[in-house]
N, C-alpha and C positions, 0 to 999 in steps of 0.2 A: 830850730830843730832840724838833724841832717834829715837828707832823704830817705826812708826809708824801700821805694821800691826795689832798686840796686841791689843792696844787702839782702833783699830778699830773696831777689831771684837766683844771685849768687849763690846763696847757703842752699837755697832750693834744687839746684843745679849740680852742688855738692854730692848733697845728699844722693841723688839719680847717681851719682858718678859713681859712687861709693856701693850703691846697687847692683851696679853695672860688675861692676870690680868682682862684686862677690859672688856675681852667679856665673861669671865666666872663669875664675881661679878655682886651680883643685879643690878639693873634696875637703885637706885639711884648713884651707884658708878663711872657711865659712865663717867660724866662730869672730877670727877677729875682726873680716867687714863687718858683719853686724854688730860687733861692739864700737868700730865707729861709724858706722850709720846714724844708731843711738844717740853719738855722742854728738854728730851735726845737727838730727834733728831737735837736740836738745838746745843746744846755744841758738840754732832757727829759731824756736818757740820761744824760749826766755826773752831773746831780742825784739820779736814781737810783741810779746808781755808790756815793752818798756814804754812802748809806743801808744799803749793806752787804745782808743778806739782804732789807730790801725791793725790791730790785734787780729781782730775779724776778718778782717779783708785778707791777711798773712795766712789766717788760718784755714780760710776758702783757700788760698791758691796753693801751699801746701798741702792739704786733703785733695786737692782737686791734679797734683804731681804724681801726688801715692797711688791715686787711684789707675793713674795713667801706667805707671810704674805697673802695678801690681797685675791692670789687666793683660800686659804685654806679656808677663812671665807668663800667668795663666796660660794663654792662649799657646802659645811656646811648649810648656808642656804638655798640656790637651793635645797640641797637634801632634806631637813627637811619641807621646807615652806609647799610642796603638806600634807603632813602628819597632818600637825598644821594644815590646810585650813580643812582637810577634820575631823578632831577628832571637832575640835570647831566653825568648821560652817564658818570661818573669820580665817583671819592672827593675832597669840596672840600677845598680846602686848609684851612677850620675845622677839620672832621674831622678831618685828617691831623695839623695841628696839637695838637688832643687828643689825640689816638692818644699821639704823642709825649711828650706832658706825663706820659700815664697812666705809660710804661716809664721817665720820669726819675723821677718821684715813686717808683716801686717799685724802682729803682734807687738813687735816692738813700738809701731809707729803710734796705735791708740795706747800704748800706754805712755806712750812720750807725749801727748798731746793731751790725755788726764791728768798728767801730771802736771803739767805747764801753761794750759790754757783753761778758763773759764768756760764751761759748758753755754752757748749761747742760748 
């Protein structure tokens, strides 16, 4: 049986990458990071799936990426929003933009992971 942690971390890695991409590119480029975010964390979890009990272990360190992932944005925009609110009078639509990205990425990724992995 090959290795699994490698492939892991790789696809894991992706994924961030693929994050990264999409919260730093315009405003119209949103829609298609997150459809391939999706689409890594999808082939991540199925390939986990294959691995039987290493599944769980994939599935902690993946949950335990997003989570890394997802606080970083948070905090990004928490810290940023007061600044934006008070320079333009209103939350810019960058912001608002991110904002959004933040709850599809975190949206996307539990359903990626209901659909592909077994609830332990």
């Amino acid at each position: 049986m090959p290795c699994y942690a490698e492939p892991a971390h790789a696809l894991i890695g992706m994924a961030a990458l693929h994050l990264h991409r999409a919260w730093t590119r315009p405003e119209g480029d949103f829609g298609y990071h997150a459809a391939m975010l999706e689409a890594v964390n999808a082939r991540h979890l199925l390939a986990a799936q294959r691995y039987g009990a290493a599944a769980f272990a994939a599935r902690s360190a993946f949950e335990a990426a997003c989570r890394h992932e997802a606080r970083a944005i948070e905090a990004y925009a928490l810290a940023t929003l007061p600044f934006a609110q008070e320079l333009a009078g209103d939350v810019t639509p960058a912001h608002t933009m991110r904002l959004r990205a933040f709850e599809a990425f975190a949206t996307s990724r539990d359903a990626v992971i209901a659909r592909h992995l077994p609830v332990a």
